[in-house]
C-alpha positions as CSV (number, residue, x, y, z in Angstrom):
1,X,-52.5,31.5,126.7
2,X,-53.2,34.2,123.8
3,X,-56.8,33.5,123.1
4,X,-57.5,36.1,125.8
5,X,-55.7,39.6,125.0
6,X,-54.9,42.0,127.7
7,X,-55.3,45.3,125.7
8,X,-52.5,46.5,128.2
9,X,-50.5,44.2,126.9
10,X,-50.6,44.0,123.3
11,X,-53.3,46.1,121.9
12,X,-54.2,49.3,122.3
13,X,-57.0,51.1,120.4
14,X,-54.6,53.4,118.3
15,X,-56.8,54.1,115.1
16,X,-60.2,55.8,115.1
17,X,-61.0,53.7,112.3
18,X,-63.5,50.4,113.1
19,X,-63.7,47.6,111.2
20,X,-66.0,47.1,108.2
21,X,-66.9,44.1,106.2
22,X,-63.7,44.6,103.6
23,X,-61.4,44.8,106.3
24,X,-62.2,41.4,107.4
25,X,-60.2,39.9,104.5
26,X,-57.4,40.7,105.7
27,X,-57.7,38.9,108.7
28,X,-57.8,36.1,106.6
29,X,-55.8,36.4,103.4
30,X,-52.9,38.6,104.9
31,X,-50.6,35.8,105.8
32,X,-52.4,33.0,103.5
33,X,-48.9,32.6,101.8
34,X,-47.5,31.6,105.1
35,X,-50.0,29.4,105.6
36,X,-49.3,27.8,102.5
37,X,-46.0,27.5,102.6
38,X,-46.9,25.0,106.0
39,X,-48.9,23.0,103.9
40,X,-46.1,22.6,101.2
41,X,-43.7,21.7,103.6
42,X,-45.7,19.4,105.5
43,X,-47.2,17.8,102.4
44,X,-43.6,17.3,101.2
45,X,-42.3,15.5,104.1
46,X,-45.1,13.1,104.1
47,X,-45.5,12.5,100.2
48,X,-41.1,11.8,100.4
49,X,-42.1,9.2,103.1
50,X,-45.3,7.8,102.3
51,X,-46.9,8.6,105.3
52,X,-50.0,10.7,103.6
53,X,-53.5,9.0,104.6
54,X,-56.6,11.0,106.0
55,X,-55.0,11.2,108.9
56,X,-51.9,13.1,108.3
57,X,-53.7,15.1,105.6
58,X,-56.2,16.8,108.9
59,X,-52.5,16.8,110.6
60,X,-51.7,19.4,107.6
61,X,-55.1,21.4,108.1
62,X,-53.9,21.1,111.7
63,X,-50.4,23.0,110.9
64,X,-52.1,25.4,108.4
65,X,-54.3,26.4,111.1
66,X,-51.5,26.7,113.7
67,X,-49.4,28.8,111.3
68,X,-52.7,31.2,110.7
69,X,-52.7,31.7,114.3
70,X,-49.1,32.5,114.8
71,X,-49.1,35.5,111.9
72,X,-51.9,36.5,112.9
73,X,-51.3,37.0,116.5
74,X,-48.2,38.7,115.5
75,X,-49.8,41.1,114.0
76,X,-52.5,41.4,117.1
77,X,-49.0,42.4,119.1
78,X,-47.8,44.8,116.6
79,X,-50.8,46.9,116.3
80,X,-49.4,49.8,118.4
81,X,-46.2,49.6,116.6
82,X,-47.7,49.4,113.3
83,X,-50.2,52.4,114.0
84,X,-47.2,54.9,113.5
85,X,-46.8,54.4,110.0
86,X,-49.6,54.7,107.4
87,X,-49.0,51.6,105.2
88,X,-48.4,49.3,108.0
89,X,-51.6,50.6,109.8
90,X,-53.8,49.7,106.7
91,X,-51.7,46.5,106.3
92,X,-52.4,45.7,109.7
93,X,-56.2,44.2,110.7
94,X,-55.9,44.6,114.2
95,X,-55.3,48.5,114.2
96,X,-59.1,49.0,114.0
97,X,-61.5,49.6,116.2
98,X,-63.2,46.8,117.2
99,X,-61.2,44.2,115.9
100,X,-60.7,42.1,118.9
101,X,-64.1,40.6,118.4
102,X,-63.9,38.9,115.5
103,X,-60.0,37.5,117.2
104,X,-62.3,35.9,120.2
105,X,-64.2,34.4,117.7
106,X,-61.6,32.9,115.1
107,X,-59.1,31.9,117.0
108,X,-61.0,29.5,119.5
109,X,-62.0,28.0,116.5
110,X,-59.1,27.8,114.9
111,X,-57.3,26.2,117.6
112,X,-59.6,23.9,118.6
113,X,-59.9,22.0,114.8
114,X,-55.8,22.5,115.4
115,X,-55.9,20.8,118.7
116,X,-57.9,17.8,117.4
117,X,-55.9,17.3,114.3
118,X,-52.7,16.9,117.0
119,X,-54.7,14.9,119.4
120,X,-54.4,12.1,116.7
121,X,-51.1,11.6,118.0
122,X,-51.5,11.2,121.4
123,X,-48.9,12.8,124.1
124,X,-46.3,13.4,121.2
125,X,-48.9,15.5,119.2
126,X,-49.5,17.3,122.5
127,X,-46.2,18.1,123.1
128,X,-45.5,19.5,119.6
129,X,-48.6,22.0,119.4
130,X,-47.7,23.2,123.0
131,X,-44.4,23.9,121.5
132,X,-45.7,25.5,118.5
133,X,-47.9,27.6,120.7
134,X,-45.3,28.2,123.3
135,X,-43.0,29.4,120.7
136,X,-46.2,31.9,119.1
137,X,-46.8,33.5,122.6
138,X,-43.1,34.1,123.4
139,X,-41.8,35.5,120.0
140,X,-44.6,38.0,119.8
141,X,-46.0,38.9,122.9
142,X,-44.5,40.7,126.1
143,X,-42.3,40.4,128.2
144,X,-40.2,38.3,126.0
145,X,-41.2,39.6,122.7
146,X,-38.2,38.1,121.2
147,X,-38.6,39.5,117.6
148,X,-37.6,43.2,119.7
149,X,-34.6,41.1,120.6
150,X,-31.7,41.7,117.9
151,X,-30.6,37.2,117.2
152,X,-33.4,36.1,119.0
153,X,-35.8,37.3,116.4
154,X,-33.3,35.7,113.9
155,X,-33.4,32.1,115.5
156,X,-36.8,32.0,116.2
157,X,-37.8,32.7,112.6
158,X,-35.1,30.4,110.9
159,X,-36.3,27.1,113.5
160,X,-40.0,27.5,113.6
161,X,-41.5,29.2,110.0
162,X,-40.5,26.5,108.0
163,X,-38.0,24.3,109.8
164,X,-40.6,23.1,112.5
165,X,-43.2,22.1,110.2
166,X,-41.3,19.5,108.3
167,X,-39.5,18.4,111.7
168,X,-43.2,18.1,113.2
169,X,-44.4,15.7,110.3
170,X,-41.3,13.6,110.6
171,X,-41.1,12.9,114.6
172,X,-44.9,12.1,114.8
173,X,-45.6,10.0,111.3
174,X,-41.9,7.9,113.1
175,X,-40.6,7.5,109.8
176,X,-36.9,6.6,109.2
177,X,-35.0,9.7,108.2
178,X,-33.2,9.6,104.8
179,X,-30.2,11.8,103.4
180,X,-32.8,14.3,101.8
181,X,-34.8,15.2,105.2
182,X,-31.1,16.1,106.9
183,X,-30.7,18.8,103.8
184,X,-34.4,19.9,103.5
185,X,-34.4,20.7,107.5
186,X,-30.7,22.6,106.4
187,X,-32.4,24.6,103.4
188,X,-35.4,25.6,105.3
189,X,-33.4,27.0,108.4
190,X,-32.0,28.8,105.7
191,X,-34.8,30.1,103.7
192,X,-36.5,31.2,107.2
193,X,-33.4,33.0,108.1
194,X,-33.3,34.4,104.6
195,X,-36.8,35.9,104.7
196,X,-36.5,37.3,107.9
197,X,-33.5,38.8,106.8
198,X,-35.1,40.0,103.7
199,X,-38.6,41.3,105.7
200,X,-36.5,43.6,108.0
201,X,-34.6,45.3,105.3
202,X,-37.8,45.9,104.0
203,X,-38.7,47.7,106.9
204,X,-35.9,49.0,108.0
205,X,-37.1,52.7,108.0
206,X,-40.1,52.1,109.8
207,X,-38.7,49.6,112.4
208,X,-35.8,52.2,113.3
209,X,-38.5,54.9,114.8
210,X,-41.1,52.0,116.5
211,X,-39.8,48.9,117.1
212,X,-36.2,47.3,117.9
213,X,-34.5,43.9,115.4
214,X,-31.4,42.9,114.5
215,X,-31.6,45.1,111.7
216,X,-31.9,48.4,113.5
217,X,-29.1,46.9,115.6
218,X,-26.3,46.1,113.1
219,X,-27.8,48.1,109.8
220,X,-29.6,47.4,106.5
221,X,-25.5,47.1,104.8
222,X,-24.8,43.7,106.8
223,X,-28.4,42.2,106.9
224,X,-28.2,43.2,102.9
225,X,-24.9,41.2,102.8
226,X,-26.1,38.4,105.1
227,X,-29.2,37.9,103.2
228,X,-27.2,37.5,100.2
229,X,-24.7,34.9,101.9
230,X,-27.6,32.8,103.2
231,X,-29.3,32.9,99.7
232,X,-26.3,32.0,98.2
233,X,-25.3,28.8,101.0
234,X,-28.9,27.8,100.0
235,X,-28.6,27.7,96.5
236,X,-25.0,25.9,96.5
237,X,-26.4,23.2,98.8
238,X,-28.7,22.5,97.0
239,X,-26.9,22.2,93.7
240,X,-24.7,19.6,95.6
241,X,-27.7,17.8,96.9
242,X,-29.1,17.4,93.1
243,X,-25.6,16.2,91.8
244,X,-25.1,14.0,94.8
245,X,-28.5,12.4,93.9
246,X,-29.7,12.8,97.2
247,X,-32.7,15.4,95.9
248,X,-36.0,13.1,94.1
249,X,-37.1,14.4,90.8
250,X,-40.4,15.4,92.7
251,X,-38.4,18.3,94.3
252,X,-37.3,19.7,91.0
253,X,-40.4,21.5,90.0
254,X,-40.5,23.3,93.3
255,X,-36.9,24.6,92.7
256,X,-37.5,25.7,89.1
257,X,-40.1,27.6,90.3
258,X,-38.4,29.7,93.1
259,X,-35.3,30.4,90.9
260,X,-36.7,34.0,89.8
261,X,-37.2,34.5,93.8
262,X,-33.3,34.0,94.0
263,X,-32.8,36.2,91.3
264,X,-34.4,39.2,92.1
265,X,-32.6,39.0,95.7
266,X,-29.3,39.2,94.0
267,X,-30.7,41.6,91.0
268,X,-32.4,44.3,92.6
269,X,-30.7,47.1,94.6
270,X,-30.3,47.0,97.9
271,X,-33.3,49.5,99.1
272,X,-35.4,48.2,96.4
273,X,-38.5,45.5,98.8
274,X,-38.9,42.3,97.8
275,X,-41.9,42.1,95.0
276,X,-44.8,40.5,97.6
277,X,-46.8,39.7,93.8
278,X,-43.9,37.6,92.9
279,X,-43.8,35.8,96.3
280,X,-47.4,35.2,96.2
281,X,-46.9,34.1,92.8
282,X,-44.4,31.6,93.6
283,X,-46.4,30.3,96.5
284,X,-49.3,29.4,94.4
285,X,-47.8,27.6,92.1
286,X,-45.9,25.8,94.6
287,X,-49.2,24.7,96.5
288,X,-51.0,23.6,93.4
289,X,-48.0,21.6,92.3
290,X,-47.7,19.8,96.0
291,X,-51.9,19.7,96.1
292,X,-51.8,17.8,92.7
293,X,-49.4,15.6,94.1
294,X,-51.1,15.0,97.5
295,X,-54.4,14.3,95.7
296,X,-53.2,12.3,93.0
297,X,-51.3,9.8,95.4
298,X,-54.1,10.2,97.8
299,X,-56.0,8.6,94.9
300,X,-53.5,6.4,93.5
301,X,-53.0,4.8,97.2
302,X,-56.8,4.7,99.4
């Protein structure tokens, strides 16, 4: 459905510029904290459950992949927005010349190791990757480009970045659900509304002269507010999820480590971006903390 780009459609040649070897990284490494952040989540749900064997763990190289293609392919759609402004342009891979090629090649690949990883699971795995890729094609893409449609780009963001990933783990491993997966599924609608929230005030200059959110719609003073309220909500459920009991000690490491991420949205000043070294900072150590735990009880239990 978006292996095969209609440059009419999504991308135009708008930079004289062609791709050299460095640029390739990008392709690659642009989104990796995304990517990562699929793998936490996944890994989470099936360490809490113990449901991680060989072959959930390719069911989590599956999901990384999936998650890959979806950033990337966004940023295949907004080449010709992201050609009008300088630091998006070099931000951007797919605003080169010449680009395309190396698209054709990694994402067949991509999705095909994706597809086999779901296959595992029969029609239900099926059904959940044509979702995922369903959901890819129609947030980015036209006609429906929903991210250029003010709430839809809201929605979209908080149920599939991070919500759908630990959702997808827990319909096709069939475990029972407990107290904790009803507030992780809450706190992740929330964090992917959050950073949404939190991406579009940080380019709310640009994406007021080339493209069309819910940012530009209602202004960077209420999404400032409403990314403060959802922040908050997030952080107050889950203080009552840890006095409650119903959060493991194995969660608590991941929260100490994204408490400066909270503070600096409530410390900095309202035009001040988001520090993208602390985000990648926290994403790292949260994937080495979940890998030690996936390969330790991977250890501990084959």
């Amino acid at each position: 459905m978006f292996i095969q780009v209609s440059s009419g459609e999504c991308v135009a040649m708008v930079s004289a510029e062609s791709v050299h070897p460095a640029h390739l990284r990008a392709l690659f490494i642009n989104h990796l904290d995304a990517v990562l952040l699929t793998f936490v989540i996944g890994a989470l749900c099936l360490v809490l459950h113990d449901a991680l064997n060989l072959q959930t763990f390719f069911l989590l190289i599956g999901m990384a992949l999936i998650a890959w293609l979806a950033f990337a392919y966004n940023d295949l759609c907004d080449a010709p927005y992201d050609a009008q402004d300088a630091k998006k342009r070099r931000r951007n891979f797919f605003t080169r010349q010449g680009s395309l090629r190396y698209w054709y090649i990694a994402a067949p690949f991509a999705l095909s190791v994706a597809a086999l990883a779901f296959l595992q699971f029969g029609a239900r795995g099926l059904l959940l990757i044509g979702i995922a890729l369903l959901a890819v094609w129609a947030y980015s893409a036209p006609p429906l480009r929903l991210k250029s449609r003010p709430l839809f780009d809201l929605i979209m963001h908080a149920l599939f970045v991070q919500t759908f990933p630990y959702l997808l783990c827990l319909y096709l491993t069939g475990v029972a659900w407990q107290p904790i997966d009803y507030l992780l599924l809450t706190l992740f609608f929330l964090s992917s509304l959050s950073a949404q929230l939190e991406q579009q005030a940080r380019d709310y200059k640009v994406d007021r002269r080339t493209d069309r959110n819910f940012t530009t719609q209602v202004g960077l003073r209420t999404t400032i507010y409403m990314l403060k309220f959802s922040t908050a909500l997030l952080v107050v459920l889950s203080l009552v999820g840890v006095i409650f009991g119903v959060v493991p000690l194995l969660l608590y490491p991941l929260g100490l480590v994204c408490i400066p991420l909270v503070w600096h949205r409530f410390a900095r000043r309202a035009a001040q971006p988001r520090s993208e070294r602390l985000v990648w900072t926290v994403g790292i150590l949260a994937a080495l903390y979940v890998g030690g735990v996936c390969a330790y009880w991977l250890v501990a239990n084959l």
